[in-house]
C-alpha atoms as an extended CHARMM CRD file, in Angstrom:
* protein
*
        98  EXT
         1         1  UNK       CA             26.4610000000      216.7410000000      109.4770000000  PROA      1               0.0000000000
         2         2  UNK       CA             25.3210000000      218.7170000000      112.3510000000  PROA      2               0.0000000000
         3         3  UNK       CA             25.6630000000      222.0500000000      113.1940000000  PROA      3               0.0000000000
         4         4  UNK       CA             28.8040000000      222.2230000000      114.9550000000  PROA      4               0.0000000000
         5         5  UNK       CA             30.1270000000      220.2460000000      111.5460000000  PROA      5               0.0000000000
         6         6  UNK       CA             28.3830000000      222.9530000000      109.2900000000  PROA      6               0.0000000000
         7         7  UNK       CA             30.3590000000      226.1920000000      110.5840000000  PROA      7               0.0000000000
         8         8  UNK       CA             33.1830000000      225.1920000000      112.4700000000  PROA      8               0.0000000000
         9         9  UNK       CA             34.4420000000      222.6430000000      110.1980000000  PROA      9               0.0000000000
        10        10  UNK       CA             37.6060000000      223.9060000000      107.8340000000  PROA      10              0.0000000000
        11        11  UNK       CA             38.5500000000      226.0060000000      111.3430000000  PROA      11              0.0000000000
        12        12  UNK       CA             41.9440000000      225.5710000000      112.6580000000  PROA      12              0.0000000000
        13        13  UNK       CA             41.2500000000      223.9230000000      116.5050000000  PROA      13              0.0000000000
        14        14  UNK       CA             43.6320000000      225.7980000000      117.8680000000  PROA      14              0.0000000000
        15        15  UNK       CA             42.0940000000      229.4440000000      116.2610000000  PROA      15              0.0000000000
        16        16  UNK       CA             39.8460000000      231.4230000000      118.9460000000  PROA      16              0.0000000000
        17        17  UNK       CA             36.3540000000      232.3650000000      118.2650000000  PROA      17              0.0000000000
        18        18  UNK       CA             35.2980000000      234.9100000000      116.6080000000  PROA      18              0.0000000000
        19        19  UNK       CA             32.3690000000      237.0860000000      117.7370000000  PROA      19              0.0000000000
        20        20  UNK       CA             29.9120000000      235.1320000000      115.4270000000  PROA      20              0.0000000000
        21        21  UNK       CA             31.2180000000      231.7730000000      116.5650000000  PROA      21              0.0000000000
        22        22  UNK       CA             31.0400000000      233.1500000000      120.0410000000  PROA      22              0.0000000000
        23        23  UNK       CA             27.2990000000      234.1250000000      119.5450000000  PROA      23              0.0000000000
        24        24  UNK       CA             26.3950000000      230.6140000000      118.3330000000  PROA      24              0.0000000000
        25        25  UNK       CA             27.6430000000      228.7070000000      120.9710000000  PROA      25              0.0000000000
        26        26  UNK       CA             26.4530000000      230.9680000000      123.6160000000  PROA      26              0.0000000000
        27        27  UNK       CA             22.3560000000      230.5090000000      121.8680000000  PROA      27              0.0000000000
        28        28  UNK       CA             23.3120000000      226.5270000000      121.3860000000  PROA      28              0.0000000000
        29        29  UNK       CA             24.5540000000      226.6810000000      125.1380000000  PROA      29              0.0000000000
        30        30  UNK       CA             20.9100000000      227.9180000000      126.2640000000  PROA      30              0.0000000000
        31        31  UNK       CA             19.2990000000      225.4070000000      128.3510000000  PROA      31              0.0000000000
        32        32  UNK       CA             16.0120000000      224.5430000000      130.2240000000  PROA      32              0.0000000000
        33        33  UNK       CA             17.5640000000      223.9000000000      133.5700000000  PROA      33              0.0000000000
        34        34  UNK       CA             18.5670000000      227.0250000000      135.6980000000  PROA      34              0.0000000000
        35        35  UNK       CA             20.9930000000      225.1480000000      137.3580000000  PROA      35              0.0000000000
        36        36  UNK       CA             22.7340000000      224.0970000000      133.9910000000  PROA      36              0.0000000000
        37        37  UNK       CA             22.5940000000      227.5570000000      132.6840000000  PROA      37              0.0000000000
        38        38  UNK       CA             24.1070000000      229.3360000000      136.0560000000  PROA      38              0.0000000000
        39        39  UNK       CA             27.1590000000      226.5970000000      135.5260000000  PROA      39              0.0000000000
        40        40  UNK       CA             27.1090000000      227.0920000000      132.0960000000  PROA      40              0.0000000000
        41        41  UNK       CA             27.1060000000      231.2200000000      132.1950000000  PROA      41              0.0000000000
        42        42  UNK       CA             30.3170000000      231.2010000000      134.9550000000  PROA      42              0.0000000000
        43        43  UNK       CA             32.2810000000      229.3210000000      132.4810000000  PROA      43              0.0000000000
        44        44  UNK       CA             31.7430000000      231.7200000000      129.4290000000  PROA      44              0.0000000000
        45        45  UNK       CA             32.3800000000      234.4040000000      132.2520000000  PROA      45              0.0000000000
        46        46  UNK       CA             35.8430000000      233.0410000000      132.7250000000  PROA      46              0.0000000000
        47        47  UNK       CA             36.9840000000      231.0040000000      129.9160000000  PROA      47              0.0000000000
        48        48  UNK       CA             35.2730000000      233.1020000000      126.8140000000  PROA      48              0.0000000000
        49        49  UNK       CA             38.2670000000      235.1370000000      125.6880000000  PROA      49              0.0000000000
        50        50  UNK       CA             40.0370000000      232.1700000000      125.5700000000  PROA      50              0.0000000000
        51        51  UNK       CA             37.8220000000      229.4570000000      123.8250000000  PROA      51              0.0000000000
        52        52  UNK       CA             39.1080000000      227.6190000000      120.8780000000  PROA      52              0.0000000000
        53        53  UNK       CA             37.1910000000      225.9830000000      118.2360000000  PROA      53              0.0000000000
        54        54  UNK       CA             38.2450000000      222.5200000000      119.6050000000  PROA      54              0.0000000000
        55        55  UNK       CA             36.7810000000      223.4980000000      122.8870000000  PROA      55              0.0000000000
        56        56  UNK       CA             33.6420000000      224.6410000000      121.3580000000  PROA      56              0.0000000000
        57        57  UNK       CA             32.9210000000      221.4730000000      119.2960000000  PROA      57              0.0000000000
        58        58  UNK       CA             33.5830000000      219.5860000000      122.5870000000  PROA      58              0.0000000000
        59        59  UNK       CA             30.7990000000      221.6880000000      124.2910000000  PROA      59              0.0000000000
        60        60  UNK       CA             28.8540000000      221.7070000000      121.2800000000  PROA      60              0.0000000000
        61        61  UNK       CA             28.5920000000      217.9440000000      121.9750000000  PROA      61              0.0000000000
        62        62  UNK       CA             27.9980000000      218.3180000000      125.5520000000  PROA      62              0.0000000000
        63        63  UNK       CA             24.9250000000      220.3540000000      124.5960000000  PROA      63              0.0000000000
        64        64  UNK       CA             23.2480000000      217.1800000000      122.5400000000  PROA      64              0.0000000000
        65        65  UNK       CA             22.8450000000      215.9050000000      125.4140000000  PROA      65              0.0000000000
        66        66  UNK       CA             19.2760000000      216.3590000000      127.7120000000  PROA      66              0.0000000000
        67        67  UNK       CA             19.1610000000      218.7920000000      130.7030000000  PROA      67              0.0000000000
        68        68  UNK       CA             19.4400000000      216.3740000000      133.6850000000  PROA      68              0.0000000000
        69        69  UNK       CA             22.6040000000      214.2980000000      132.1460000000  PROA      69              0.0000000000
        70        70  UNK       CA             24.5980000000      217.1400000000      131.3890000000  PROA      70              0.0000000000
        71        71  UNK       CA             23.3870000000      218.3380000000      135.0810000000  PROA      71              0.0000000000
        72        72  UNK       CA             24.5410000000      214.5240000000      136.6530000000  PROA      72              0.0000000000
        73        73  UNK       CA             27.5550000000      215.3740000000      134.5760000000  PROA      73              0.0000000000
        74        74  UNK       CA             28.3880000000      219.1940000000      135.7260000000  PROA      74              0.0000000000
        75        75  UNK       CA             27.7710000000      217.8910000000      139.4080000000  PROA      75              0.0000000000
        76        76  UNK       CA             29.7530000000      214.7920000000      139.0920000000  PROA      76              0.0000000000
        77        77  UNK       CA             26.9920000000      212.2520000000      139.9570000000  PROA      77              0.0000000000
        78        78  UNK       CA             27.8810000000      210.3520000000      136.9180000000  PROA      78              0.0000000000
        79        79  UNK       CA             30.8940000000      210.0890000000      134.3790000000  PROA      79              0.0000000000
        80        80  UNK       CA             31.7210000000      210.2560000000      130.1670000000  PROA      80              0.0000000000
        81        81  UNK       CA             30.2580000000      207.2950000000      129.0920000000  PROA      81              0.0000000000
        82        82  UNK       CA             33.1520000000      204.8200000000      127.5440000000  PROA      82              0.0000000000
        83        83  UNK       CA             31.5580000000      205.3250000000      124.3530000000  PROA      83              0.0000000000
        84        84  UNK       CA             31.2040000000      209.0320000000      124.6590000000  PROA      84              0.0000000000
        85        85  UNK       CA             33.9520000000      209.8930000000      126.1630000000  PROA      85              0.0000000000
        86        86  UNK       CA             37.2570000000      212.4740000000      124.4680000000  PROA      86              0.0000000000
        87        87  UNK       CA             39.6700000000      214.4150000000      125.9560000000  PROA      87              0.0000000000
        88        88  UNK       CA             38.4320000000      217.2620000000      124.3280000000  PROA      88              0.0000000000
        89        89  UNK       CA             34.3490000000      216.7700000000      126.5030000000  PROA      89              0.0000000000
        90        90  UNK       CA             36.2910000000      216.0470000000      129.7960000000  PROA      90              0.0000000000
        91        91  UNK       CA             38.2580000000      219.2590000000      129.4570000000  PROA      91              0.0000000000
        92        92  UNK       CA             35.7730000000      221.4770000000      128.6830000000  PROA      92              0.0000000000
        93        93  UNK       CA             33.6640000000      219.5010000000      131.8850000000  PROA      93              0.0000000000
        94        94  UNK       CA             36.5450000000      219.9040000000      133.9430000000  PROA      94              0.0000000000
        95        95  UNK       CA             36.5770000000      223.8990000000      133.1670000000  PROA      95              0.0000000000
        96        96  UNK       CA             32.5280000000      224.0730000000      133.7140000000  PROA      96              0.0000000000
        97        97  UNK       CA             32.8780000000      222.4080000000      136.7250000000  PROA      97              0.0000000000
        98        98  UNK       CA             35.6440000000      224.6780000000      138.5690000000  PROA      98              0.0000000000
């Protein structure tokens, strides 16, 4: 079980974040790559009202992954791998990437 498992599991997908979910994801969502972080901090700045728990275990996943594939990711030089790859991940790239 990780740690997306240990305190969003039992939540509704559809139910927004709370301010203590919020603050979690925003410390998991910390990275070592400016470039990730600048992409990363315009998308809470639009989207964080609206962010379900569905949306934050997808980026919760996204953020297992190292600084410069999640960067070839955000700037489209590579795609979800087959075996990686939901709905849920490409959504929440999709709205990073706007």
């Amino acid at each position: 079980m990780n740690v997306t498992d240990s305190f969003l599991s039992g939540l509704d997908p559809q139910m927004k974040l709370g301010e203590r979910e919020m603050s979690k994801l925003r410390w998991r969502c910390r990275r070592g790559l400016l470039e990730n972080d600048l992409m990363i901090e315009s998308f809470f700045n639009r989207f964080e009202k609206d962010l379900s728990v569905k949306t934050a275990k997808a980026l919760y996943d996204l953020m297992d992954l190292s600084d410069n594939d999640l960067l070839d990711l955000l700037l489209k030089r590579k795609d979800l791998t087959k075996d990686f790859y939901t709905s849920e991940r490409q959504e929440v790239l999709d709205m990073i990437r706007k």
